[in-house]
Legacy VTK file of the C-alpha trace (Angstrom):
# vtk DataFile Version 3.0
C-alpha trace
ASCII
DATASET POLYDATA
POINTS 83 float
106.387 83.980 136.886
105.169 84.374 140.918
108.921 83.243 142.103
110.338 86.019 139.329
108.480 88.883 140.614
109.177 87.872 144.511
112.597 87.381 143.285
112.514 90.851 142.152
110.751 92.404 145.013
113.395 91.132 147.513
115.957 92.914 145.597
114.011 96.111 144.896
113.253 95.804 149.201
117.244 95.726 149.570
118.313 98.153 147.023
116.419 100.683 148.971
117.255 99.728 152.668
120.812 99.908 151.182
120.169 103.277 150.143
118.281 104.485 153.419
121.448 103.240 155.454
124.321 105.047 153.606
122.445 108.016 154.632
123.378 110.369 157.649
121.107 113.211 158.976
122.214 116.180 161.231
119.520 117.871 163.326
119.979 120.827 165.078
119.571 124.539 166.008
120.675 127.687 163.936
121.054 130.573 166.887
122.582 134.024 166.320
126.152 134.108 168.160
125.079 137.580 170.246
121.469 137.321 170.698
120.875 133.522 170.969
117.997 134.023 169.017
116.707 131.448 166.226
117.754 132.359 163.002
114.846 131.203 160.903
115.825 131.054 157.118
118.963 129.892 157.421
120.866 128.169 154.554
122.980 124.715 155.672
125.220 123.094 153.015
128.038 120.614 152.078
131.290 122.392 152.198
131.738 119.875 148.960
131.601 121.820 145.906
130.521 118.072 144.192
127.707 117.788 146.367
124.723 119.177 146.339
122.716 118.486 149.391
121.368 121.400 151.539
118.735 122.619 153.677
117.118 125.461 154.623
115.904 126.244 159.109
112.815 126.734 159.588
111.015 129.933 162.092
112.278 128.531 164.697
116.333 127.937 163.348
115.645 123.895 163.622
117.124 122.176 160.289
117.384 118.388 159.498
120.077 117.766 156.673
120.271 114.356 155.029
123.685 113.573 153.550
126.258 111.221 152.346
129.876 111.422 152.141
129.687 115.613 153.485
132.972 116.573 155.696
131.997 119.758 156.137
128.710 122.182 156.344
128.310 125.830 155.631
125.825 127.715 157.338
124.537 131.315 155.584
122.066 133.833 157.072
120.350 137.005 155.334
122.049 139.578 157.329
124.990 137.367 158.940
128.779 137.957 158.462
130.557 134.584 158.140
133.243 133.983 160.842
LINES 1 84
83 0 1 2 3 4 5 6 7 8 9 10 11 12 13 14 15 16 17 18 19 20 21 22 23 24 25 26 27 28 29 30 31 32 33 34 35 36 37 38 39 40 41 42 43 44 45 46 47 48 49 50 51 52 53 54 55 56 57 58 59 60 61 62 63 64 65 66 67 68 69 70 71 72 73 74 75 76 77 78 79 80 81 82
């Protein structure tokens, strides 16, 4: 019974490192193109319509977006025309 459940430990232990490495993060800065100012609020997405990971900046525009398989982001402001 002791060798089953280190037996199933081990596995549990690589299920989830196998999960924390197929994982990508961006980090970065959302600034407004003509005042350079953060832009606190901010919405960042997967350009994926299948996926649905997302983030929102923080007061001073700084985001960290964790991801899979994204190829593309969309960024969205309150007040921001897309380009």
């Amino acid at each position: 019974m002791l060798m089953y459940r280190y037996l199933l430990s081990v596995i549990a232990g690589m299920m989830v490192m196998l999960q924390l490495s197929a994982q990508q993060t961006i980090k970065g800065k959302i600034i407004g193109k003509n005042t350079k100012e953060p832009v606190a609020g901010a919405s960042i997405q997967c350009s994926d319509t299948a996926c649905r990971c997302g983030c929102t900046a923080n007061n001073s525009g700084e985001f960290q977006l964790h991801f899979k398989d994204c190829k593309g982001h969309i960024v969205t402001g309150i007040g921001f025309l897309g380009a």
